[in-house]
C-alpha positions as CSV (number, residue, x, y, z in Angstrom):
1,X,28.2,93.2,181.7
2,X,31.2,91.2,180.6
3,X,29.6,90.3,177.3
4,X,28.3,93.9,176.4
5,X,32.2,94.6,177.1
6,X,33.5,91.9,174.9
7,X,31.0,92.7,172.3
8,X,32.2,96.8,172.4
9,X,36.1,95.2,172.4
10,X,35.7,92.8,169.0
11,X,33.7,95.8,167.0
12,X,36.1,98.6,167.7
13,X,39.2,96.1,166.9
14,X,37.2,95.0,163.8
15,X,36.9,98.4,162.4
16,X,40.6,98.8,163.1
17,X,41.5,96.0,160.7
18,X,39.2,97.3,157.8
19,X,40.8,100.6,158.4
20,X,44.0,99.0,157.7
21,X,43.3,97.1,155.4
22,X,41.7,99.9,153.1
23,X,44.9,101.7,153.7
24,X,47.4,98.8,152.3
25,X,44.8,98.8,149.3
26,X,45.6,102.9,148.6
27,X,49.0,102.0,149.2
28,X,49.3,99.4,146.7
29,X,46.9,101.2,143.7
30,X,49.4,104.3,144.0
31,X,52.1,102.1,143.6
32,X,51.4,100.2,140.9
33,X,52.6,103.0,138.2
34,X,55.2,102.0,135.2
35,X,58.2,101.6,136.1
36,X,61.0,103.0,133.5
37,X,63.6,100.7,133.2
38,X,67.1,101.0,131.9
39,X,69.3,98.0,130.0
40,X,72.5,97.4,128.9
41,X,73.2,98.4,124.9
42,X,75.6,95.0,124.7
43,X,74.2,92.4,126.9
44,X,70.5,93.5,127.5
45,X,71.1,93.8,131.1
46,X,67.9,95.6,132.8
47,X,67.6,97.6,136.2
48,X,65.0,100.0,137.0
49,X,67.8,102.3,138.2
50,X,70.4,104.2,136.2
51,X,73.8,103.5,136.2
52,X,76.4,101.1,134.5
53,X,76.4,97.6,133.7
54,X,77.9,95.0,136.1
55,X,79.1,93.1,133.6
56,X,79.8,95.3,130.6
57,X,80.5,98.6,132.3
58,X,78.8,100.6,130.2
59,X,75.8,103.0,130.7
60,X,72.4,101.7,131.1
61,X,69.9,103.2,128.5
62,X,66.1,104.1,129.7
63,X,64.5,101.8,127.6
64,X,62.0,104.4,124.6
65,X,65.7,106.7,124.4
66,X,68.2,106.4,121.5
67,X,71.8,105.0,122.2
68,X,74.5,104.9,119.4
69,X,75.6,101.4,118.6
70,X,79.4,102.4,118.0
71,X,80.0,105.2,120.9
72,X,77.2,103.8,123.6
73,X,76.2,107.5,123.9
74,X,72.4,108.0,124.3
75,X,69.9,111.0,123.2
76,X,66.4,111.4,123.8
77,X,65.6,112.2,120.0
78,X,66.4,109.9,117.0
79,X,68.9,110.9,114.7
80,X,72.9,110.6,114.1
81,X,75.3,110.3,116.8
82,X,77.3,114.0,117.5
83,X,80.2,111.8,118.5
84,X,80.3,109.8,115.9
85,X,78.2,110.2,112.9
86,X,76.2,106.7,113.2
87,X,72.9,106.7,113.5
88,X,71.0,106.3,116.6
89,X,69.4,103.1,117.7
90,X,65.7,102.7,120.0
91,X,66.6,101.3,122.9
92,X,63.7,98.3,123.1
93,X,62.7,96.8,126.3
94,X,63.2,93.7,128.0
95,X,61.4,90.3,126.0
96,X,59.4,88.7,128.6
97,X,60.9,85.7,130.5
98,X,60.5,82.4,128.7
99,X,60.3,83.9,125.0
100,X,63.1,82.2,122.6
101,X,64.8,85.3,120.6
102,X,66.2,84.8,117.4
């Protein structure tokens, strides 16, 4: 009797770990999306929330927007700055780490 017990005991708590663990795996496909990133327009600072620089104190640009080189101000579409008058820049992203720049 105690081993038909034990045996009932170690399936149900089995089947409570794959449960779990199918769970974590959801979990982690859904969160696995692209991240949009923002950088700094002077020192290529990057965060994947908006805001300013630490360092610079500037705006951080989503990285695929346009910023103007001059004024710092962004846009969504290409073009000249309305501020002023130089045209607008892609904001690239990030190198990946360990790549010499030039």
């Amino acid at each position: 009797m105690k081993t038909l017990f034990a045996a009932i005991l170690f399936c149900s708590l089995s089947l409570g770990a794959f449960a779990q663990q199918a769970t974590t795996t959801t979990t982690n496909a859904s969160s696995s999306k692209i991240m949009t990133t923002y950088r700094c327009p002077i020192c290529g600072y990057t965060n994947i929330k908006t805001g300013e620089c630490p360092k610079d104190k500037t705006a951080l640009v989503k990285v695929g927007d346009y910023y103007c080189p001059e004024c710092y101000m962004t846009s969504s579409k290409a073009g000249k700055c309305t501020m002023c008058g130089v045209d607008m820049k892609k904001m690239a992203p990030a190198p990946p780490s360990g790549t010499i720049t030039k």
